[in-house]
DRENTORRO-484970 format. One record per residue (C-alpha): residue number from 1; residue in one letter; x, y, z. Coordinates in nm, 3 decimals, always signed. Example, Ala and Ser with C-alpha at 12.3 -4.5 7.8 and 13.67 -1.06 7.14 Angstrom:
<rs>
R num residuo      xx      yy      zz
R   1       a  +1.230  -0.450  +0.780
R   2       s  +1.367  -0.106  +0.714
</rs>
This chain:
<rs>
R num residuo      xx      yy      zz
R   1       x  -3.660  -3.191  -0.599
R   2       x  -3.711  -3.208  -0.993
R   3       x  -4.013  -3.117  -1.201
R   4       x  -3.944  -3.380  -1.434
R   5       x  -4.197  -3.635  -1.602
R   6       x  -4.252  -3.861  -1.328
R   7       x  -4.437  -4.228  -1.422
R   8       x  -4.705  -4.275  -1.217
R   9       x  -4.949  -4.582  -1.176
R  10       x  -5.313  -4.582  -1.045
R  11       x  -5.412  -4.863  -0.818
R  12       x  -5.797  -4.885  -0.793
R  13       x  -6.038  -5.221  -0.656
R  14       x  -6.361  -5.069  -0.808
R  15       x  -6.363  -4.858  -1.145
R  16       x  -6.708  -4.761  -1.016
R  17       x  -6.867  -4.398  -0.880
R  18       x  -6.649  -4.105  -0.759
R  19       x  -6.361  -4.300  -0.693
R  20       x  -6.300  -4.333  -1.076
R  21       x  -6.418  -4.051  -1.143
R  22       x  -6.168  -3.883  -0.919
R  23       x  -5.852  -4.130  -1.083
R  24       x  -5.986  -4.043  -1.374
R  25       x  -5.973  -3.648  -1.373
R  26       x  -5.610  -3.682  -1.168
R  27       x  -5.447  -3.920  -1.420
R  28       x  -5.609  -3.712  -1.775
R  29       x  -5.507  -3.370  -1.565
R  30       x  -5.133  -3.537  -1.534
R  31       x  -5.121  -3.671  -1.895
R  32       x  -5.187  -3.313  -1.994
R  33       x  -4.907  -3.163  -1.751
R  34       x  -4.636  -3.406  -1.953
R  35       x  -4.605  -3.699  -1.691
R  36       x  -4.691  -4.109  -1.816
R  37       x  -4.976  -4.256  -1.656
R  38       x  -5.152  -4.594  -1.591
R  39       x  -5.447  -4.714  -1.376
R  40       x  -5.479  -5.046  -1.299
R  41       x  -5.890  -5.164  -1.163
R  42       x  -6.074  -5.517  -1.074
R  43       x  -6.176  -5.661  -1.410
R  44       x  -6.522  -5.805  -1.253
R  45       x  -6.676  -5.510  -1.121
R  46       x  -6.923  -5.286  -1.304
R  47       x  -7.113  -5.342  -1.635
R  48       x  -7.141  -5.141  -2.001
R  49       x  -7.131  -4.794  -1.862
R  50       x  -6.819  -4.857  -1.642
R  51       x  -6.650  -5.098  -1.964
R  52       x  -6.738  -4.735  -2.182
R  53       x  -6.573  -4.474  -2.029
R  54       x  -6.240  -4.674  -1.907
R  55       x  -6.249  -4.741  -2.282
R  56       x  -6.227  -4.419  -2.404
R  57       x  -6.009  -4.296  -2.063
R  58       x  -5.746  -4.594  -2.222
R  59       x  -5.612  -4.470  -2.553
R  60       x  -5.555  -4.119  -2.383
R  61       x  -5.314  -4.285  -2.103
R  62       x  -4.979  -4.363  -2.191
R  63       x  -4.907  -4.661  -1.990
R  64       x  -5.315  -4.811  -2.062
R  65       x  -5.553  -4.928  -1.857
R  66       x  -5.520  -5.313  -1.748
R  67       x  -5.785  -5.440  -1.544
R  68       x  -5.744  -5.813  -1.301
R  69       x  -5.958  -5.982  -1.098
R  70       x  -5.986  -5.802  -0.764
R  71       x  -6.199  -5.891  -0.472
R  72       x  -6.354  -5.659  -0.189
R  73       x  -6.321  -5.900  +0.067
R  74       x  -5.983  -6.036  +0.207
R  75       x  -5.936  -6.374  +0.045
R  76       x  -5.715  -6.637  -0.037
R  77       x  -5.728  -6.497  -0.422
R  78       x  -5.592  -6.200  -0.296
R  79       x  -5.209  -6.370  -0.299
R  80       x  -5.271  -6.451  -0.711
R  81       x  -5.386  -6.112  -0.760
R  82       x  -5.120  -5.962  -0.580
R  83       x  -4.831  -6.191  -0.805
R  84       x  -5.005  -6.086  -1.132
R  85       x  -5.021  -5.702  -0.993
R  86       x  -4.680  -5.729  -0.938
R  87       x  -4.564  -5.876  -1.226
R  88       x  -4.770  -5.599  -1.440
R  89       x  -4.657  -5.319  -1.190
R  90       x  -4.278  -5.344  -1.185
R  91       x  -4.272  -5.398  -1.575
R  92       x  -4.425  -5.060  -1.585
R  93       x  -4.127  -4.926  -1.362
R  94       x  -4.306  -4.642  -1.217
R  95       x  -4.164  -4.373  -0.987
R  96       x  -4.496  -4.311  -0.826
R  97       x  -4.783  -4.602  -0.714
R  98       x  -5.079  -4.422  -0.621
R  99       x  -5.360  -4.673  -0.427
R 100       x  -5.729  -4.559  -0.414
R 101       x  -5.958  -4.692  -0.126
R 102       x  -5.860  -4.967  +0.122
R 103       x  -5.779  -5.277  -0.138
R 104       x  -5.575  -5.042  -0.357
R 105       x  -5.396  -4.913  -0.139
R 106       x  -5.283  -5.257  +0.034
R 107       x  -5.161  -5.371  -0.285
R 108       x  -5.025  -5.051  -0.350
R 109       x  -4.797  -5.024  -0.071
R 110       x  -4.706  -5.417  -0.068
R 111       x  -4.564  -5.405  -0.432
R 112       x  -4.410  -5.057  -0.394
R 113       x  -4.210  -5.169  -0.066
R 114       x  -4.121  -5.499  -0.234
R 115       x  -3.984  -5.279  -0.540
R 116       x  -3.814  -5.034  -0.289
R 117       x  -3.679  -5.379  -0.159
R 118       x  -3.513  -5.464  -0.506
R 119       x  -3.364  -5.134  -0.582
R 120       x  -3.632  -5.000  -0.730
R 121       x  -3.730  -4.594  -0.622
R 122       x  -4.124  -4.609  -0.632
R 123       x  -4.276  -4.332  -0.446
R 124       x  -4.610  -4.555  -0.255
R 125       x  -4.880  -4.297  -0.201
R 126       x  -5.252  -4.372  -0.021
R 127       x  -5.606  -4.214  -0.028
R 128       x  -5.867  -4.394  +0.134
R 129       x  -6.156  -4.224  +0.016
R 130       x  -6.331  -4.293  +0.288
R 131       x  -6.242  -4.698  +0.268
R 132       x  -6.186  -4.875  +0.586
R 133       x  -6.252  -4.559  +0.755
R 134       x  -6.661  -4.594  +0.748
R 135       x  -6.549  -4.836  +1.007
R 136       x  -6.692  -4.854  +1.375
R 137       x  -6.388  -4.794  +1.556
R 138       x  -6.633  -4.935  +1.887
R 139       x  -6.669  -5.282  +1.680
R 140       x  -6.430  -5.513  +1.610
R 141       x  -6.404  -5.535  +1.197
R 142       x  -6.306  -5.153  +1.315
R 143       x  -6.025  -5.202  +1.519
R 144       x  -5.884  -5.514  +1.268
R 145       x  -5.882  -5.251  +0.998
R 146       x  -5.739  -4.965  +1.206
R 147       x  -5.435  -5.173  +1.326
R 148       x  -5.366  -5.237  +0.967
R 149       x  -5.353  -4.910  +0.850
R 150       x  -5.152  -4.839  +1.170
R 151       x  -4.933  -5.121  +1.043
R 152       x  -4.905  -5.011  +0.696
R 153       x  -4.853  -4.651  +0.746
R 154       x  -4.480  -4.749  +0.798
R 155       x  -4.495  -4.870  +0.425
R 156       x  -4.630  -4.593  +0.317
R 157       x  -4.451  -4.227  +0.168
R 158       x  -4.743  -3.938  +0.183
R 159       x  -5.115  -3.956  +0.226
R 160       x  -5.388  -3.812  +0.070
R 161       x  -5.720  -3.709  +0.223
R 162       x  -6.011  -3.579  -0.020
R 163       x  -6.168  -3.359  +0.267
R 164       x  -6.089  -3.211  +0.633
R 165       x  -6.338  -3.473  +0.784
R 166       x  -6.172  -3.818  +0.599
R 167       x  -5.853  -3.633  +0.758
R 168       x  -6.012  -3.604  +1.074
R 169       x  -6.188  -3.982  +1.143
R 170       x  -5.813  -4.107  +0.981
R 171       x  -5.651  -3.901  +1.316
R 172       x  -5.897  -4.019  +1.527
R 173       x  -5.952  -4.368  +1.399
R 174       x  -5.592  -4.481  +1.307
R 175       x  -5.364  -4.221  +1.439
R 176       x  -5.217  -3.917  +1.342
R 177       x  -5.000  -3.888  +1.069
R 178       x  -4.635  -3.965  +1.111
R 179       x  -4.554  -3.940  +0.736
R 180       x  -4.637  -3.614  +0.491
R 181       x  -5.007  -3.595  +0.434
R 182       x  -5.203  -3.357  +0.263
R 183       x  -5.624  -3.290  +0.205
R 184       x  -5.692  -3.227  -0.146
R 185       x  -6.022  -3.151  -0.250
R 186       x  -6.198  -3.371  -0.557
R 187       x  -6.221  -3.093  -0.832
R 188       x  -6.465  -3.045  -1.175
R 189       x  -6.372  -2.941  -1.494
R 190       x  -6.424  -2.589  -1.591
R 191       x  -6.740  -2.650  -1.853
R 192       x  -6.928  -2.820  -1.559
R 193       x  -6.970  -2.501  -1.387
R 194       x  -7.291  -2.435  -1.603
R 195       x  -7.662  -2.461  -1.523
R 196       x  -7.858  -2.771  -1.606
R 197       x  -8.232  -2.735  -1.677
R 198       x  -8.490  -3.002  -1.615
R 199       x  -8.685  -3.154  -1.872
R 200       x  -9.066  -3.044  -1.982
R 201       x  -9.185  -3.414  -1.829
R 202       x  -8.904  -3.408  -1.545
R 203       x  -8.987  -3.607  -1.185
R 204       x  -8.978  -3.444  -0.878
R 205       x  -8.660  -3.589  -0.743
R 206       x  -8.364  -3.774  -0.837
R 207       x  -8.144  -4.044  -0.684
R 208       x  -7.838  -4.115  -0.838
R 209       x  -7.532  -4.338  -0.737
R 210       x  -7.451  -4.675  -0.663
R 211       x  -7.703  -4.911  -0.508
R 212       x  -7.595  -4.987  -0.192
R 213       x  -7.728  -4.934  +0.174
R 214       x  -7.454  -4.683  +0.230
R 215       x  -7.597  -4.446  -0.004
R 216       x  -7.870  -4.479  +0.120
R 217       x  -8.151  -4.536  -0.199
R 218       x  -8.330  -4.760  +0.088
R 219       x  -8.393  -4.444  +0.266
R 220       x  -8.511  -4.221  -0.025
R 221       x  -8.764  -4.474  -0.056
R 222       x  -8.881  -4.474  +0.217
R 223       x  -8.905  -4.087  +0.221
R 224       x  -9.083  -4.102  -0.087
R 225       x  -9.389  -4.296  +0.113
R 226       x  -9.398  -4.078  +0.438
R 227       x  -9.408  -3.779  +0.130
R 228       x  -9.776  -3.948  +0.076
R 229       x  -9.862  -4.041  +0.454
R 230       x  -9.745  -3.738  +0.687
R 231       x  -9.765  -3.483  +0.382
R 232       x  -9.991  -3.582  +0.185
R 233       x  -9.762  -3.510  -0.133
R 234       x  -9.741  -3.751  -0.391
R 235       x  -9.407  -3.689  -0.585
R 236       x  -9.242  -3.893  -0.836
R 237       x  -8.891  -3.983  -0.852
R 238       x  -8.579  -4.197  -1.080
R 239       x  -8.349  -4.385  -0.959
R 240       x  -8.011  -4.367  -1.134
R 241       x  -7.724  -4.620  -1.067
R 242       x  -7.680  -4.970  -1.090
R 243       x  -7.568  -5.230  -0.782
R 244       x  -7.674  -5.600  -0.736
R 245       x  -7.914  -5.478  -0.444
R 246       x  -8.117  -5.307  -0.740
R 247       x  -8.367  -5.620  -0.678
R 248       x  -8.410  -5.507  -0.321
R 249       x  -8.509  -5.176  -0.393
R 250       x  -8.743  -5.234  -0.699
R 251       x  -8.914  -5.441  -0.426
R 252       x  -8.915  -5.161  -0.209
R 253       x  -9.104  -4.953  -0.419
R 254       x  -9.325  -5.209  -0.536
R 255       x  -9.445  -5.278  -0.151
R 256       x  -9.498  -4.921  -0.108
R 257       x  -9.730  -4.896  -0.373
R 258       x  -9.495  -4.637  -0.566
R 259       x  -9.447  -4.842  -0.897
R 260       x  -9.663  -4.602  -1.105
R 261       x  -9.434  -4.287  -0.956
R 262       x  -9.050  -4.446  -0.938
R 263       x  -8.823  -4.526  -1.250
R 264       x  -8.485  -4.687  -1.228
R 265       x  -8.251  -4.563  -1.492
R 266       x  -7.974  -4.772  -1.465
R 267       x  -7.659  -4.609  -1.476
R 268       x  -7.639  -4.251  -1.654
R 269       x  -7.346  -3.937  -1.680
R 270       x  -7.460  -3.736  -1.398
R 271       x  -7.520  -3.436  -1.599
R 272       x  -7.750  -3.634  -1.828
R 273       x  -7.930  -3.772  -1.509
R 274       x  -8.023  -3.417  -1.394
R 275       x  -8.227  -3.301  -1.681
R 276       x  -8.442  -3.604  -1.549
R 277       x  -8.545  -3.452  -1.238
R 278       x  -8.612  -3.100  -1.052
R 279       x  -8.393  -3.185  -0.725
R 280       x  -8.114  -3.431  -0.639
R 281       x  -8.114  -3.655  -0.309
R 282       x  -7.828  -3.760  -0.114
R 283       x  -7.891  -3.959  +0.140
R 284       x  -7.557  -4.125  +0.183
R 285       x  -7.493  -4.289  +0.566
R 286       x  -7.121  -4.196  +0.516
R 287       x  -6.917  -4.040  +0.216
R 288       x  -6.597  -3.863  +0.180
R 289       x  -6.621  -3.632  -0.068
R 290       x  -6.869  -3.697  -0.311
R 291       x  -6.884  -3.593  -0.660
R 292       x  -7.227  -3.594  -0.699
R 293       x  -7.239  -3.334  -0.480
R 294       x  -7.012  -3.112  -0.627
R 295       x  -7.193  -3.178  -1.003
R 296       x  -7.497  -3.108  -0.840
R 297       x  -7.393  -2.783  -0.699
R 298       x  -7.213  -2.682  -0.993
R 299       x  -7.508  -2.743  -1.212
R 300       x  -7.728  -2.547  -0.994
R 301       x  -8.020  -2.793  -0.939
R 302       x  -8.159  -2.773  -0.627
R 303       x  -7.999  -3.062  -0.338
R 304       x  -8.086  -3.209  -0.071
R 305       x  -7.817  -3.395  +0.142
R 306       x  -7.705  -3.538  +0.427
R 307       x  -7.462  -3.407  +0.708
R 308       x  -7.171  -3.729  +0.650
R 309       x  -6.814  -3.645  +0.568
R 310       x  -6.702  -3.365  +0.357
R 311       x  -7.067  -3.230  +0.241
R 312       x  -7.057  -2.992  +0.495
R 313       x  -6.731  -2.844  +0.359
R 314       x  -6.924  -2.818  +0.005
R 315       x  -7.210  -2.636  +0.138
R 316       x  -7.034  -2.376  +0.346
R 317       x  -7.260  -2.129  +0.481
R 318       x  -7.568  -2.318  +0.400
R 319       x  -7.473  -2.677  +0.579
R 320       x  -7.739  -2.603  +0.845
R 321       x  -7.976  -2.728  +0.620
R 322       x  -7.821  -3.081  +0.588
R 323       x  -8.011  -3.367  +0.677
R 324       x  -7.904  -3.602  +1.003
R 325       x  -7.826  -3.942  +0.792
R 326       x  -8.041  -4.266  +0.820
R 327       x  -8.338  -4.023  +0.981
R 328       x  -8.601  -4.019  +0.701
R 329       x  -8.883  -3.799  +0.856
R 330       x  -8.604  -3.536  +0.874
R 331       x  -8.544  -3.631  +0.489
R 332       x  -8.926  -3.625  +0.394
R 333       x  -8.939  -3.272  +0.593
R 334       x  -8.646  -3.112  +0.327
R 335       x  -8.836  -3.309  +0.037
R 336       x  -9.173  -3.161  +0.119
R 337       x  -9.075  -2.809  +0.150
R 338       x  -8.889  -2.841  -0.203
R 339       x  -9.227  -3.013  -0.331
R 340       x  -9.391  -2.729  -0.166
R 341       x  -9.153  -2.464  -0.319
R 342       x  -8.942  -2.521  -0.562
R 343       x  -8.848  -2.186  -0.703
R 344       x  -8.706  -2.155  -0.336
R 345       x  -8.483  -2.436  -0.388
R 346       x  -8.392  -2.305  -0.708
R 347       x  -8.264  -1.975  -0.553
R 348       x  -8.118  -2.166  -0.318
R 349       x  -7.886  -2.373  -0.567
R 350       x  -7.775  -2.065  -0.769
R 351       x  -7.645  -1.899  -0.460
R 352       x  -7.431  -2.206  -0.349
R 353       x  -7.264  -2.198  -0.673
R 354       x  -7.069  -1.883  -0.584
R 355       x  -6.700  -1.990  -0.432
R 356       x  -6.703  -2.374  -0.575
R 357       x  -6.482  -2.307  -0.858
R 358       x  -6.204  -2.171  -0.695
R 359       x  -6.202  -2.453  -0.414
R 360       x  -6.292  -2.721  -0.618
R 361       x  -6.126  -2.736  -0.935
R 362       x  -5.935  -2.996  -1.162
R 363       x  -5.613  -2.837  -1.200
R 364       x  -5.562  -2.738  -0.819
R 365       x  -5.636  -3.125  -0.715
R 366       x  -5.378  -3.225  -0.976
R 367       x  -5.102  -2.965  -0.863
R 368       x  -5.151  -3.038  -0.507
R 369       x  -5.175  -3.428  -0.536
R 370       x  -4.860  -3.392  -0.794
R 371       x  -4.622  -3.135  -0.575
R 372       x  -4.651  -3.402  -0.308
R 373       x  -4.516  -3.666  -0.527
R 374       x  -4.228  -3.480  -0.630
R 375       x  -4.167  -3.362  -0.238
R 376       x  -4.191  -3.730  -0.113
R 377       x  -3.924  -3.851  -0.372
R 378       x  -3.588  -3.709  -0.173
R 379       x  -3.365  -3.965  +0.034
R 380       x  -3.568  -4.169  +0.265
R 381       x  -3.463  -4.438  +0.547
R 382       x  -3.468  -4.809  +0.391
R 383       x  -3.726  -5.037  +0.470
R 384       x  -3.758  -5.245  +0.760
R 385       x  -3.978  -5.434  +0.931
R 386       x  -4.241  -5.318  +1.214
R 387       x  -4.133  -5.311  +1.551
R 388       x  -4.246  -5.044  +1.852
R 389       x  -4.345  -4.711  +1.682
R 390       x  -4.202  -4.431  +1.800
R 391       x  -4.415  -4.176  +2.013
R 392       x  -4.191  -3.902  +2.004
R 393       x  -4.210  -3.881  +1.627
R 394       x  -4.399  -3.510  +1.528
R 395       x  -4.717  -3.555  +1.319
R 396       x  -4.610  -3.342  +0.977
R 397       x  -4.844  -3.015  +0.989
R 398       x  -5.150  -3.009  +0.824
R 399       x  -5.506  -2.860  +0.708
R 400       x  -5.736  -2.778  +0.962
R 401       x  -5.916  -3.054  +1.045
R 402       x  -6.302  -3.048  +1.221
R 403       x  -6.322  -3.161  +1.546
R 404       x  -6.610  -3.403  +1.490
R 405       x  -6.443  -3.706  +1.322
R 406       x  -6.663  -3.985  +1.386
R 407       x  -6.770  -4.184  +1.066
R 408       x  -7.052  -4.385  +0.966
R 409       x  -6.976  -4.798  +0.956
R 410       x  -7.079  -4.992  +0.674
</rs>
């Protein structure tokens, strides 16, 4: 093994939410440790905010930033985009293809195994981030997806997990691990780990995140009415995000009369977003390891959240007090007693601060994610295509891993 610049290429759908954020941090932390680094993202998705920051992430990157049209679904398209990924990728000769998420990491793995096939050493790494594993393994999109990742597994060098729990439902869904894999937590920056204070007119509560059922915005609204009818609290709240089911929502709020009480944003740096607001709500249906979570926390502004994927490895001691996802009268309960008392929510938030730095932390995701590279790049068996797998093989050891691995579909 050699600790020699490596050139390593990010392969992204999306260049939207955590998932960019997490590429992001990873491929600036591995710039700064001496290696060349690319990402490569759909051109169509996201708006000004997302066309901003992948700006200014660019010029820092030594092998740029180049974005093609990528689409969620499987398609025909999908064959064009993979020819003009290819041709991009293999001019870039990189020793290490890292795919993000369930699209990135089938292109990923295709063009690294057809480089491998030409002679070319590319180590093909995936992370899900949660992905195809929101799944229904019961329901039959679920068990398509699960027999491809079964199938592609064989194409595949090391794996990374961003929590126990993604781990866990990949084990359970899919199968265990027959190839190096390793859970690496998402990490913050060192000047995040300060307190944000709300602002004089600040709402009650905050949303932020994309706008999509799976986050669940739907269900804040809705929490934000039965705040009025079982409580009798009237709060006010902003949304903060962007997503083409915005519409749906601003009609949401509109039917429950909450149009004088409910701003939407738009998209906004998290950080900025909290001043807005004395308490963040999560009320994802499934996640892997969210960052807004871990900004919230390391801010100190009070959260409330839901018990999905790797939140309760964030909140440690105090996960009890997670909310059972898609239940919104157990959602209105934890918004009301906030409401009710917030300078008990704010103790609350400056005690879970305490351990979060040295768990989750910038430079320990990019030393772990980056050790695995280099441990993944020794003499391998060639290529070949699937046939029986082998039972015998021994899963390679691993974190722990919660027993409880069942994920939320989409």
């Amino acid at each position: 093994m050699t600790a020699a610049p490596l050139r390593i290429v990010h392969l992204v759908r999306a260049p939207i939410g955590g998932i960019f954020r997490h590429i992001a941090d990873l491929a600036l932390a591995q710039t700064r440790a001496g290696h060349q680094v690319g990402v490569i993202c759909d051109s169509s998705t996201g708006g000004p905010f997302e066309d901003e920051a992948i700006a200014r992430l660019a010029p820092q990157l030594a092998l740029g930033v180049k974005r093609f049209p990528m689409r969620r679904q499987v398609t025909p398209a999908d064959l064009k985009a993979l020819a003009a990924l290819y041709r991009h990728i293999s001019g870039l000769k990189p020793d290490v293809l890292h795919g993000h998420g369930a699209k990135g990491g089938v292109f990923a793995r295709t063009i690294g195994t057809i480089m491998r096939l030409r002679g070319h050493k590319v180590t093909r790494v995936y992370c899900p981030h949660g992905g195809s594993l929101h799944y229904d393994a019961g329901r039959i999109e679920g068990r398509v997806y699960f027999a491809l990742e079964r199938l592609q597994e064989r194409f595949t060098d090391a794996l990374v997990f961003v929590s126990d729990y993604e781990y866990a439902a990949y084990e359970s869904k899919v199968r265990a691990p027959k190839i190096p894999a390793r859970v690496v937590y998402n990490g913050l920056a060192p000047e995040e780990f300060s307190s944000v204070a709300p602002d004089a007119d600040a709402a009650d509560f905050l949303f932020i995140g994309m706008l999509r059922d799976l986050k669940g915005p739907d269900l804040f609204i809705r929490a934000l009415h039965e705040l009025e009818t079982a409580y009798g609290l009237k709060a006010s709240a902003n949304i903060a995000g962007e997503g083409e089911d915005r519409p749906r929502y601003e009609a949401m709020v509109s039917e429950f009369g909450l149009g004088d009480r409910v701003r939407f944003l738009g998209p906004r740096p998290a950080r900025e977003a909290f001043r807005t607001s004395h308490c963040v709500v999560v009320p994802s249906r499934a996640e892997a390891m969210p960052y807004i979570v871990l900004e919230t926390v390391a801010a100190q502004v009070p959260l409330i959240a839901t018990r999905v994927g790797g939140i309760p490895e964030i909140f440690g001691r105090f996960a009890d007090q997670l909310v059972t996802p898609g239940v919104v009268s157990e959602l209105a309960a934890s918004m009301a007693r906030v409401k009710s008392d917030p300078q008990a929510a704010r103790r609350q938030a400056e005690s879970q601060r305490a351990c979060l730095s040295e768990t989750f932390n910038v430079d320990l995701m990019n030393d772990r994610i980056t050790s695995l590279y280099l441990e993944t790049r020794g003499p391998r068996k060639p290529d070949r295509l699937p046939r029986a797998y082998d039972q015998g093989a021994l899963a390679p050891a691993r974190l722990t891993v919660k027993a409880d691995a069942k994920a939320e579909g989409e």
